[in-house]
C-alpha positions in Angstrom: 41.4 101.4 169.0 42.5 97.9 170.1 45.7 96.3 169.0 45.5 93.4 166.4 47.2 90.5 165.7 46.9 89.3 161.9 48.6 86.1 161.0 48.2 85.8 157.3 50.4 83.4 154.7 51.5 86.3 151.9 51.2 83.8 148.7 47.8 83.1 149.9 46.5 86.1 149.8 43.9 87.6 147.3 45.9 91.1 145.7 43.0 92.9 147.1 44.0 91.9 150.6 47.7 92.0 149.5 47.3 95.4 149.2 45.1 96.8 152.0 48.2 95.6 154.0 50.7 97.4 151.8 49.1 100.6 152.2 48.5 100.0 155.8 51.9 99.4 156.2 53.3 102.6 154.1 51.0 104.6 156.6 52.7 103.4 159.5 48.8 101.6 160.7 50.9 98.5 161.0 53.6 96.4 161.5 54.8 93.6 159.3 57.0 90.7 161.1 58.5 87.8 158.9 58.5 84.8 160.9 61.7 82.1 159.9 61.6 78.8 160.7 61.4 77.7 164.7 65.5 76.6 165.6 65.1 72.8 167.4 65.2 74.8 170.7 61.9 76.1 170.0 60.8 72.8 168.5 62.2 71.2 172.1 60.1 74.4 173.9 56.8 73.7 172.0 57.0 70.0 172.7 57.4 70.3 176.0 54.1 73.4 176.1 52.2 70.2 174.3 52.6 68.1 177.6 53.2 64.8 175.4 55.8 62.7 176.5 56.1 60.6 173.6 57.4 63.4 171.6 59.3 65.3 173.7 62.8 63.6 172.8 62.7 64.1 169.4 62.7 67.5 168.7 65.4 67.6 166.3 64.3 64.9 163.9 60.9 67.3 164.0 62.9 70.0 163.5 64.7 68.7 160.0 61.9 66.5 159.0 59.7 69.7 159.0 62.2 72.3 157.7 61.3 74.1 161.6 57.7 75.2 160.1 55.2 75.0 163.1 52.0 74.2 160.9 54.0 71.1 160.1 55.3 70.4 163.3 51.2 70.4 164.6 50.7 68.4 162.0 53.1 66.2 161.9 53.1 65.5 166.1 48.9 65.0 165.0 49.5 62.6 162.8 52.3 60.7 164.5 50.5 59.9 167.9 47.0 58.9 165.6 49.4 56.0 165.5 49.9 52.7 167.5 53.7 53.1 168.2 54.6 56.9 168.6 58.3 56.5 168.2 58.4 54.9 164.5 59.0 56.9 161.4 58.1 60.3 161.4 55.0 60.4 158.9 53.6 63.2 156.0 50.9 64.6 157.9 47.8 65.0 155.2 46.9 68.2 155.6 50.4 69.8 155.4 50.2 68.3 152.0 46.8 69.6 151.0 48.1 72.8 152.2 51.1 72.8 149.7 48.5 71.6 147.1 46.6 74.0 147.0 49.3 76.3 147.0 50.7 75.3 143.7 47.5 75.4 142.1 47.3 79.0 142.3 50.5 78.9 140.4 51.2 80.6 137.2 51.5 77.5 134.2 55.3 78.2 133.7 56.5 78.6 137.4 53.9 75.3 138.3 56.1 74.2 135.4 59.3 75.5 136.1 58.4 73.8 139.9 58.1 70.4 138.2 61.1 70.2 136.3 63.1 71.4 139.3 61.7 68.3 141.4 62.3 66.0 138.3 65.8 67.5 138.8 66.1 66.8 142.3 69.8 67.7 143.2 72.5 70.8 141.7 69.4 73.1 140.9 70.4 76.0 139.3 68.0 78.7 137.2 70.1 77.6 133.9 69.0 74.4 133.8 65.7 74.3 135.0 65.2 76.5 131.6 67.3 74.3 129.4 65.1 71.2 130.7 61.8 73.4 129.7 63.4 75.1 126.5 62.6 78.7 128.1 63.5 81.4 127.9 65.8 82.2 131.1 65.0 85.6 131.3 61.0 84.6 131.5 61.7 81.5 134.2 63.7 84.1 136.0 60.4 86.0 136.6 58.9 82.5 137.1 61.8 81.9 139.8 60.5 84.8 141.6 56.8 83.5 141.5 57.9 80.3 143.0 59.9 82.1 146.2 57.1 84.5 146.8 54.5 81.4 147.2 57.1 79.7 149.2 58.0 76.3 147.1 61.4 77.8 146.4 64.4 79.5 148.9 66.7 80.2 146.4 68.2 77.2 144.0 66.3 74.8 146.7 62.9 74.0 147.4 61.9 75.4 150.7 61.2 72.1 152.2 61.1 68.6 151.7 57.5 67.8 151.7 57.2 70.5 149.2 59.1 68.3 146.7 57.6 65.7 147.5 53.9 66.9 147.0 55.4 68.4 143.8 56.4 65.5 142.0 53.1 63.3 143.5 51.0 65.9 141.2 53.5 65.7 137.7 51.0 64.0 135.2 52.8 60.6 134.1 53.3 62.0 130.5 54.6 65.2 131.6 56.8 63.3 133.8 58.5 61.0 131.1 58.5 64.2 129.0 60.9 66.6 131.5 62.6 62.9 132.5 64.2 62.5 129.0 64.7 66.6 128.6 66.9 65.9 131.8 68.9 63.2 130.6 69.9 65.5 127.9 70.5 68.2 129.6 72.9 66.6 132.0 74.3 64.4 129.3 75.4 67.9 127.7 77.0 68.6 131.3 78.7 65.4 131.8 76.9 63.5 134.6 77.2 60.6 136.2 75.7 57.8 134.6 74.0 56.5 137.3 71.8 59.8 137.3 71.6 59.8 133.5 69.9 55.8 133.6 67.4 57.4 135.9 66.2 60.1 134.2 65.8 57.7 130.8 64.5 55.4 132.5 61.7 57.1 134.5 61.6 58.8 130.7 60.7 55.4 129.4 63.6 54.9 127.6 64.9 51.4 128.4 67.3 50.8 125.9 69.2 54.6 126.8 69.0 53.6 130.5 70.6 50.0 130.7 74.3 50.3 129.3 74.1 53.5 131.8 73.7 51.6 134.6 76.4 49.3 133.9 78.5 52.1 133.5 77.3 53.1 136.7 77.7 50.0 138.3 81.7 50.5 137.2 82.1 54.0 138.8 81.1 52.5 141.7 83.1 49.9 142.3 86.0 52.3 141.4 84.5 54.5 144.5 84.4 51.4 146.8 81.4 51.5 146.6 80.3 47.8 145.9 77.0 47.3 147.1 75.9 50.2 145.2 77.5 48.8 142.1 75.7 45.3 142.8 72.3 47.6 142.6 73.2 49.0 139.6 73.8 45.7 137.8 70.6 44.6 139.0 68.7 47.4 137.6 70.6 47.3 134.2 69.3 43.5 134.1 66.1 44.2 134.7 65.8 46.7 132.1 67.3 44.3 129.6 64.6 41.5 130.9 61.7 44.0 130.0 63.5 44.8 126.4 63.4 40.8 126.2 67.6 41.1 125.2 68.1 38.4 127.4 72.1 37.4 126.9 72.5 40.8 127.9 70.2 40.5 131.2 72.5 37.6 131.9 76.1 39.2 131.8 74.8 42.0 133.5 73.3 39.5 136.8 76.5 37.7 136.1 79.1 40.7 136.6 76.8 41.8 139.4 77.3 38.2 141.3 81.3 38.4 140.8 83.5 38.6 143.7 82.5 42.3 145.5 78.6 40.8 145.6 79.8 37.6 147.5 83.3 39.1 149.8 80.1 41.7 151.1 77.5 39.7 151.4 78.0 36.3 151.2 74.4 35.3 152.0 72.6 37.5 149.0 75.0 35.4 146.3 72.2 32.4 146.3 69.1 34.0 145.0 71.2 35.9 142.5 73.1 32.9 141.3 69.1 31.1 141.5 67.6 34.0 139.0 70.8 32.8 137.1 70.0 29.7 136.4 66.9 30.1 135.7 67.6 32.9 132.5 70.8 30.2 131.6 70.0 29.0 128.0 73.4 27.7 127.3 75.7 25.2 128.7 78.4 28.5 128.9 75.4 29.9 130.6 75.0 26.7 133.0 78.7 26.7 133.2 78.7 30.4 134.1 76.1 29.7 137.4 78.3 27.0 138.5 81.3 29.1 138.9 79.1 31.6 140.9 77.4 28.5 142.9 81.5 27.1 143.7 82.0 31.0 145.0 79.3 30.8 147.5 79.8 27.4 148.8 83.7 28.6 149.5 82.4 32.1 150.6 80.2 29.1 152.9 83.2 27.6 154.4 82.3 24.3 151.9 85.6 23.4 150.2 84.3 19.7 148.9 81.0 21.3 147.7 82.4 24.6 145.9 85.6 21.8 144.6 82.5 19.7 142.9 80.2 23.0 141.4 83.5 23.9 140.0 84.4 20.4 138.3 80.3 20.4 137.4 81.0 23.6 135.3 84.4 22.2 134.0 82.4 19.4 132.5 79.5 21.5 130.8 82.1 22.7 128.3 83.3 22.3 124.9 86.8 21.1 124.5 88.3 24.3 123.0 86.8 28.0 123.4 84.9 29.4 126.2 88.2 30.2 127.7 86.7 33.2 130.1 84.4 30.7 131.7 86.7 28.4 132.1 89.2 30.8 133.7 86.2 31.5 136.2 86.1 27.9 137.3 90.0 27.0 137.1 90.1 30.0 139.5 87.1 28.6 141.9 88.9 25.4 141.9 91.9 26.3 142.7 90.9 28.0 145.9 88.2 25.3 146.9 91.2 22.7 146.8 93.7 25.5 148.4 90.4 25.5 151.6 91.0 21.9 151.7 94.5 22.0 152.4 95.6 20.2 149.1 98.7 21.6 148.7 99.7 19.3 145.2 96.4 19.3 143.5 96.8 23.1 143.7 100.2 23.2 142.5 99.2 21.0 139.5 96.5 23.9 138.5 99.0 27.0 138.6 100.6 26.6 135.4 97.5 25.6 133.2 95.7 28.4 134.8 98.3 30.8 134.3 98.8 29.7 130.9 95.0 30.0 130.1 94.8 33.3 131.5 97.6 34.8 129.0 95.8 33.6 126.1 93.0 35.6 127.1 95.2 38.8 126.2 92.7 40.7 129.1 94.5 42.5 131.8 91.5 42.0 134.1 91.2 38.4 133.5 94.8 38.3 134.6 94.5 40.6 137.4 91.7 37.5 138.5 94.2 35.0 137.9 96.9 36.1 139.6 94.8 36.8 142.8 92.8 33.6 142.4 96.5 32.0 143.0 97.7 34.5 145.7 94.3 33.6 147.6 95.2 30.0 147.1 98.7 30.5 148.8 97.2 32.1 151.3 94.7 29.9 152.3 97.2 27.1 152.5 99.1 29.1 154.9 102.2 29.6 152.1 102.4 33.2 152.5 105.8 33.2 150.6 104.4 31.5 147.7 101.4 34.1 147.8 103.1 37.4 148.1 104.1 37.9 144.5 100.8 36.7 142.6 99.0 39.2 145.1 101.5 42.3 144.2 100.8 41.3 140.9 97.4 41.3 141.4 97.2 44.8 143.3 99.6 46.3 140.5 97.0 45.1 137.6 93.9 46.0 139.2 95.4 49.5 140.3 96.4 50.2 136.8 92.6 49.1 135.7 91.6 51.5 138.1 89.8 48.8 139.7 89.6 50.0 143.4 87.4 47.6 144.8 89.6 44.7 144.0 92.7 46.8 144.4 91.9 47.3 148.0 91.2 43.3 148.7 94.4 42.1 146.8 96.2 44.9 149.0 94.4 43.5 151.9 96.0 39.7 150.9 99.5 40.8 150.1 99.4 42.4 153.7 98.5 39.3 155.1 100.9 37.3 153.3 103.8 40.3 154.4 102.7 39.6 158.0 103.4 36.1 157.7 107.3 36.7 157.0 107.3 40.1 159.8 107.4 42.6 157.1 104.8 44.3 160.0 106.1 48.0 159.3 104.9 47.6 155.1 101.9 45.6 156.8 100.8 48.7 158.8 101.8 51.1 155.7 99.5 49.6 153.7 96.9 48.5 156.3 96.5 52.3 157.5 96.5 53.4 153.8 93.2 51.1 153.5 91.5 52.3 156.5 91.7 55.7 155.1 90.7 54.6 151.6 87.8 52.4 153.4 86.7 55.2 155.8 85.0 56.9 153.0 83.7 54.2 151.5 80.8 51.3 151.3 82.2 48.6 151.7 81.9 46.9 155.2 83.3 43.6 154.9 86.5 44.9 154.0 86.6 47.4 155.5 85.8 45.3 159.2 88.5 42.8 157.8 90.8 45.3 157.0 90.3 46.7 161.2 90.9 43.3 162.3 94.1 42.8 160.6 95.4 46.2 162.0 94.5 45.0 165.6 96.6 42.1 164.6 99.9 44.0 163.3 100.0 45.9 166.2 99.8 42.7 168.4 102.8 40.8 166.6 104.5 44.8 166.9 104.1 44.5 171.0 102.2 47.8 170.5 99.1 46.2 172.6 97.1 49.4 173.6 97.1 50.4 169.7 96.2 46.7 169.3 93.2 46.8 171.8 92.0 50.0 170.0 91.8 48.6 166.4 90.4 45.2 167.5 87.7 47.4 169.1 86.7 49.4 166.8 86.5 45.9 164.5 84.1 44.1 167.3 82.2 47.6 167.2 81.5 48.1 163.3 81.5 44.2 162.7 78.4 43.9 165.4 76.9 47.2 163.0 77.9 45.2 159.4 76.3 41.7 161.4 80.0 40.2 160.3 80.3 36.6 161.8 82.6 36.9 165.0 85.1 33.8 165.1 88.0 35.5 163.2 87.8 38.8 165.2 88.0 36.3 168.6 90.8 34.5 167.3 92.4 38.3 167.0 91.5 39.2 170.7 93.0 35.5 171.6 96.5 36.3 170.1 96.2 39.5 171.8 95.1 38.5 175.5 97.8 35.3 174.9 100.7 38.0 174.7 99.4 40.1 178.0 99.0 37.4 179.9 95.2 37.8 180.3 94.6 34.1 180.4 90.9 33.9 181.3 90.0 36.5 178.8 92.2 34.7 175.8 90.5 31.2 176.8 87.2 33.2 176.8 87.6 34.6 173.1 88.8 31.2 172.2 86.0 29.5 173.3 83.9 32.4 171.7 86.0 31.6 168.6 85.3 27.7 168.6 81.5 28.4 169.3 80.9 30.7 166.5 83.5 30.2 163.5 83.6 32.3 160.2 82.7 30.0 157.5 85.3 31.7 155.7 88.3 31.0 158.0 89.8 27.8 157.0 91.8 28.3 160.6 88.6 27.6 162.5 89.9 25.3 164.6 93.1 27.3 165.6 92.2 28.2 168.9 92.5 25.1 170.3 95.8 25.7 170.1 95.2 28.8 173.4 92.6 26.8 174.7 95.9 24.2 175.2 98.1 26.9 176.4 95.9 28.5 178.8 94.8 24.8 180.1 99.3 23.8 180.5 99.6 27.8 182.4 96.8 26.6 184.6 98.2 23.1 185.3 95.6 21.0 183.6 98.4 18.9 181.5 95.8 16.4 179.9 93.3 18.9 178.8 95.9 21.2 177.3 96.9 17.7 175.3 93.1 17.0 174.7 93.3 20.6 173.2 96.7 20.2 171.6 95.2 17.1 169.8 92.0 19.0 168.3 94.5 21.2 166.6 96.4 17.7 165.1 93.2 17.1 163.7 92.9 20.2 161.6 95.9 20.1 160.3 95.6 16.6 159.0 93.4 18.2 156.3 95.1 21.7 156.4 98.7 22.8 155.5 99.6 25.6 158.0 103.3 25.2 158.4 103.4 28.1 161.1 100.7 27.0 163.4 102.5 23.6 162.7 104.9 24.6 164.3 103.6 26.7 167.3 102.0 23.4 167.7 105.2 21.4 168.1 106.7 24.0 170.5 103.7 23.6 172.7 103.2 19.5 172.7 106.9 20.1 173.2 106.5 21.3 176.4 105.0 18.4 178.1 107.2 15.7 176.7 110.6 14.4 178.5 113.7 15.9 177.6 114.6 13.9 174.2 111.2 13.6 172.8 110.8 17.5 173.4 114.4 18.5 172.0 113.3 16.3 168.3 109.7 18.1 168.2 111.8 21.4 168.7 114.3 20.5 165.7 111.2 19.5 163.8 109.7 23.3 164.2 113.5 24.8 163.8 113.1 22.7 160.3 109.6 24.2 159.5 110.4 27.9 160.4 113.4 27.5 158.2 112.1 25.8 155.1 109.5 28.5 155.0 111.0 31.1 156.2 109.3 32.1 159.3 112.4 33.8 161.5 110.3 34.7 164.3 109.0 30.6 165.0 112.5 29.7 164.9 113.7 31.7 167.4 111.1 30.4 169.5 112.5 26.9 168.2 116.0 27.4 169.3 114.6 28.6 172.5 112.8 25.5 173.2 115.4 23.2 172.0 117.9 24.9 174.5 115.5 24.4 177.5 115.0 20.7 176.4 118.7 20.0 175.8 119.1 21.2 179.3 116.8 19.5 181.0 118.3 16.5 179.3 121.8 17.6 180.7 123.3 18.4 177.0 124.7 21.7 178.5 127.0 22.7 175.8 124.6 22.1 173.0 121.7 24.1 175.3 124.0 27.0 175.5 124.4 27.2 171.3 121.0 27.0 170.8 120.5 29.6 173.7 122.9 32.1 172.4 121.7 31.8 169.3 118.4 32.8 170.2 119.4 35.4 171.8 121.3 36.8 169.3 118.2 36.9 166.8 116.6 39.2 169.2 115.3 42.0 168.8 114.6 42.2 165.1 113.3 38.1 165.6 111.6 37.9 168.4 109.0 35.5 169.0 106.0 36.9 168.0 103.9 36.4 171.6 107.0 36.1 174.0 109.4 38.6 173.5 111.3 37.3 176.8 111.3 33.8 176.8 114.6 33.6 174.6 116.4 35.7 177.5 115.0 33.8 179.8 116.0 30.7 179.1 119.8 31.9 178.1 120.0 33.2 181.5 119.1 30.0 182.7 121.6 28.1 180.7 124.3 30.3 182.0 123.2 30.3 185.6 123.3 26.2 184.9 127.1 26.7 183.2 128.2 28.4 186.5 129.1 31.8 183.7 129.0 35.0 185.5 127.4 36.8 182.7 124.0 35.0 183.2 122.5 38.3 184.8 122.9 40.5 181.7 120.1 38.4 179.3 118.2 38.7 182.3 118.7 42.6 182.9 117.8 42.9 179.0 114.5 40.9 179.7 113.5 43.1 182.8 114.6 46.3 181.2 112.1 45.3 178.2 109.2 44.2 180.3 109.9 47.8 181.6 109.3 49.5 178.5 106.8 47.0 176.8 104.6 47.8 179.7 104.7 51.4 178.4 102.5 49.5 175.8 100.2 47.7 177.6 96.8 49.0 178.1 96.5 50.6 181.4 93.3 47.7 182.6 96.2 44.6 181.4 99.3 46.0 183.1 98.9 43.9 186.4 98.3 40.5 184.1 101.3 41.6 181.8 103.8 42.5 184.4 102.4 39.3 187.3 100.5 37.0 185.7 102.2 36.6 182.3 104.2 33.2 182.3 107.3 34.5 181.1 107.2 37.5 183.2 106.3 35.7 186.7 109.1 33.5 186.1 111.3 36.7 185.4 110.1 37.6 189.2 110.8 34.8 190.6 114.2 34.5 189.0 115.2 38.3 190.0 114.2 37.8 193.4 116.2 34.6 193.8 119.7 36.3 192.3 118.6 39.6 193.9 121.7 40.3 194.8 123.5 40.1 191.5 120.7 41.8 189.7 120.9 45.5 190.1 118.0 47.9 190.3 117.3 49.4 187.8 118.7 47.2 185.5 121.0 48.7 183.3 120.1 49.6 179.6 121.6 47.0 177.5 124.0 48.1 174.4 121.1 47.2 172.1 117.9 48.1 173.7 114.7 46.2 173.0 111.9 49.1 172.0 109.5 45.8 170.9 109.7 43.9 167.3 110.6 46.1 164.7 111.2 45.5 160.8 114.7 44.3 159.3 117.0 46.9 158.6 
């Protein structure tokens, strides 16, 4: 008798059938093989039997969209190349979904219904609660359970594949679907679930008014979970339920909370038709007032101080006298930074106290957590990091003890940025790394890109330049992902190349920089400031002053007492002796009046090579020793040598012996800095750096008092490092 193949689906079969193969079975006239589901490498094998090349590569997105069934597989590969572009989205094939069909018609009622409220479920199945969601008995869905496995909708607590699911909750009956909908919600109100779940369920239940406050509630987790855009979503959908309840003061705080500062730090563009569906549900002038706080926050999230400085003052004057003091918080706060991004340093000052004031009446530890980083951000953008650090601790402490992570994490990101200022890098990096861990798991890309660049940064200012390279990297890499604007990133690589002495790549980020600015970087027109210092390295004198003066420019409407000063140091440079020893004392004045120890440093430095090329020798050498002194906790932040260098010169000029050991201490740090130098910069570091090539030059014309190896000095420089 000839051997037989049967392929046969059990849950299809009549129980007449059924059991001829039983019995054939028990008699040993057959053989009964299971088949699993095909791994990808079978997928990948049956692709390639199919000859069809526009498949072939994507066996493993076959293989999960299809759960590895070959009738879907055929089906699917059928249905995908009836299509004009074979590599889109992998699509439901419509006979795998009859097939399922007419499997759960054939269902017992309550396993077809015990199917249903599983789907309606969707995640954490479990027997228990597919029986509390039907009231049944769990005993009798058990047996149901077991129906559902058999047929093949269910594998356990899961349903056997995802089109399954799918066709099961396309065939729920709208009613019965709002019925097991609102059983849900109950159900996993009972088990404490997220509320975000729960304003589904009552809302695809019908049940508007239930679903609304959930989402807002939602909307809160979420931003506790960094997790902002999600929590933007959330406020939306609580607004539009309130809209179809026709409760529309609520619709409008909930659109209003959702267009607060995580909607517009994320994504800046999306803030106008929120703050436009605003204004259009504004029946008051709080209302009105309310949209032109949000419409000041875009234009300054636009880079438009003047603009967001006039919405602000538009809101101010749609008030009452007394009263609507949180509104008017929200707009004192807009203000103040809109005048902070045009550099007017009194106007803001004039604001702090009122605003503080105003704040404290509102007895609302969140409205002062807003205050006090409304302020900090102010400092900031001015460039009066000192004045900003302890409004943004503040602000961190508040919002931490709110449990408000989002903001936590972008008043953390400030206060490191106002600590970077003043070289407290080793707290910088603490709390920079401690964000990029917090950020790594969570949604919010802005920040998080931000957050990347500032650690490419710290490590720059450190001297640790391969770590530097790698952060700034991995910002370019997610910021192209996120579609960040580049210019601030650039003007991170331009520091960076600057300090290895990678000249044309520095004035190629600068350019980069000047060509495509972040809006939101009031230091747009910084690099000007490299595109000067590459042009004076390079000999071109009058376009490094054509440069120097586009910098002038910005800071006639910007106060940015560090770059200020870098930009003193560098006109310095070109000017005779006299001239360049006053703008030197100017920038030893700046670094001292605001505390910068690093610029002045790099002031006395400068000073001392001026007052020697004037022939003030003695007054060259105090400013030189000084300097030199500073180092290494002071250094200059891009030119850890130049100090040295010029104190050897100043000695070598005063006849004094000891003129070789600065410059010993300079070559045994190049040494060890270029430990730290990323393997494809070392040449440019060591050669081509303008320090450094001088340092050559110099140790090859006193080659004979200079030993090799240098010595190591009594206080070896291992690169910047905090203040004990």
């Amino acid at each position: 008798m000839p051997h037989l193949i049967c392929t046969v689906r059990p849950a299809e079969l009549s129980e007449v059938t059924a059991d001829v193969f039983r019995r054939g079975h028990a008699a040993g006239h057959n053989l009964r093989v299971d088949l699993g589901p095909l791994p990808e490498a079978a997928v990948a094998e049956l692709l390639r039997d199919l000859d069809m090349p526009q498949v072939r590569g994507r066996a493993g997105q076959l293989t999960r969209f299809t759960g590895g069934n070959p009738f879907f597989v055929l089906e699917t590969v059928k249905h995908l190349l009836d299509k004009p572009d074979a590599s889109g989205p992998l699509p439901v094939a419509e006979r795998a979904t009859q097939l399922i069909a007419g499997r759960l018609s054939r269902l017992p009622p309550l396993a077809l219904s015990a199917a249903r409220a599983a789907a309606i479920l969707q995640s954490d199945l479990r027997v228990e609660r597919v029986a509390d969601v039907l009231g049944a008995p769990l005993l009798d869905l058990a047996l149901a359970w077991e129906q559902l496995e058999a047929a093949g909708v269910m594998t356990g607590e899961r349903f056997s594949h995802d089109l399954v699911q799918e066709t099961v909750l396309a065939g729920i009956p709208p009613s019965v679907g709002r019925l097991l909908h609102r059983s849900a919600a109950r159900v996993l109100t009972r088990e404490a679930a997220s509320p975000a779940r729960l304003a589904r369920h009552w809302q695809e239940g019908g049940d508007l008014g239930a679903a609304a406050p959930l989402f807002l509630r939602g909307a809160e987790d979420a931003l506790a979970a960094l997790r902002p855009v999600e929590a933007v979503h959330f406020y939306e959908q609580a607004a539009l339920l309130y809209d179809a309840l026709g409760e529309h003061d609520p619709a409008f705080e909930a659109r209003l909370r959702a267009a607060e500062s995580p909607w517009r730090a994320e994504h800046v563009a999306s803030l106008q038709p929120l703050t436009e569906r605003l204004a259009a549900g504004a029946r008051t002038n709080e209302q009105r007032a309310w949209v032109c706080a949000l419409r000041a926050g875009r234009l300054l999230g636009q880079g438009q101080g003047a603009a967001s400085e006039a919405a602000a003052l538009e809101g101010l004057a749609l008030l009452d006298r007394f009263g609507q003091d949180r509104v008017r918080a929200a707009l004192l706060r807009e203000l103040v930074q809109a005048r902070a991004r045009q550099g007017k340093v009194q106007a803001v000052q004039r604001l702090v106290e009122d605003m503080r004031a105003l704040h404290q009446t509102l007895d609302d530890e969140r409205e002062r957590a807003l205050g006090e980083n409304a302020l900090g951000g102010a400092y900031l953008r001015l460039g009066l990091e000192e004045q900003a650090g302890p409004y943004l601790r503040r602000a961190a402490e508040l919002f931490g003890h709110l449990g408000d992570a989002y903001r936590f994490a972008w008043a953390t990101h400030n206060l490191a940025a106002s600590l970077q200022a003043h070289e407290h890098l080793q707290e910088v990096i603490r709390l920079r790394e401690d964000l990029d861990r917090r950020l790594g798991r969570a949604d919010a890309p802005t920040l998080y890109w931000a957050n990347l660049c500032e650690l490419g940064i710290a490590h720059t200012r450190l001297g640790q330049y391969a770590q530097a390279l790698t952060w700034l990297r991995r910002a370019q890499a997610h910021g192209d992902a996120a579609g960040e604007p580049p210019g601030a990133l650039d003007r991170a690589f331009t520091d960076l190349f600057w300090a290895l002495g990678a000249y044309g790549e520095c004035l190629a980020a600068a350019e980069r920089a000047l060509a495509q600015p972040d809006p939101r970087d009031a230091g747009g027109f910084l690099p000007w400031l490299f595109v000067g210092r590459v042009r004076a390295v390079r000999g071109d004198v009058r376009g490094a002053l054509q440069a120097y003066g586009q910098v002038e420019a910005g800071l006639a409407t910007r106060e940015f007492p560090y770059s200020r000063g870098l930009l003193l140091l560098a006109q310095a440079a070109h000017c005779a002796p006299q001239a360049a020893a006053e703008l030197a004392s100017q920038a030893l004045d700046l670094a001292r009046t605001h505390r910068f120890p690093d610029l002045e440093t790099a002031a006395l430095a400068a000073r001392a090579e001026a007052r020697l090329a004037g022939g003030h020798l003695q007054a060259a050498r105090q400013d030189s020793e000084a300097a030199a002194l500073r180092l290494p906790t002071h250094a200059p932040r891009d030119d850890f040598a130049w100090p040295l260098l010029v104190h050897c010169r100043v000695l070598m000029a005063a006849g004094d012996a000891a003129a070789d050991v600065p410059l010993q201490q300079a070559l045994e740090w190049l040494r060890e800095a270029g430990q730290r130098v990323p393997e494809e910069h070392r040449h440019a570091f060591v050669n081509e750096h303008v320090t450094h090539r001088a340092l050559q030059a110099l140790v090859a014309q006193r080659a004979p008092q200079v030993a090799e190896p240098a010595p190591r000095p009594e206080r070896p420089f291992p690169g910047r490092r905090e203040t004990p």
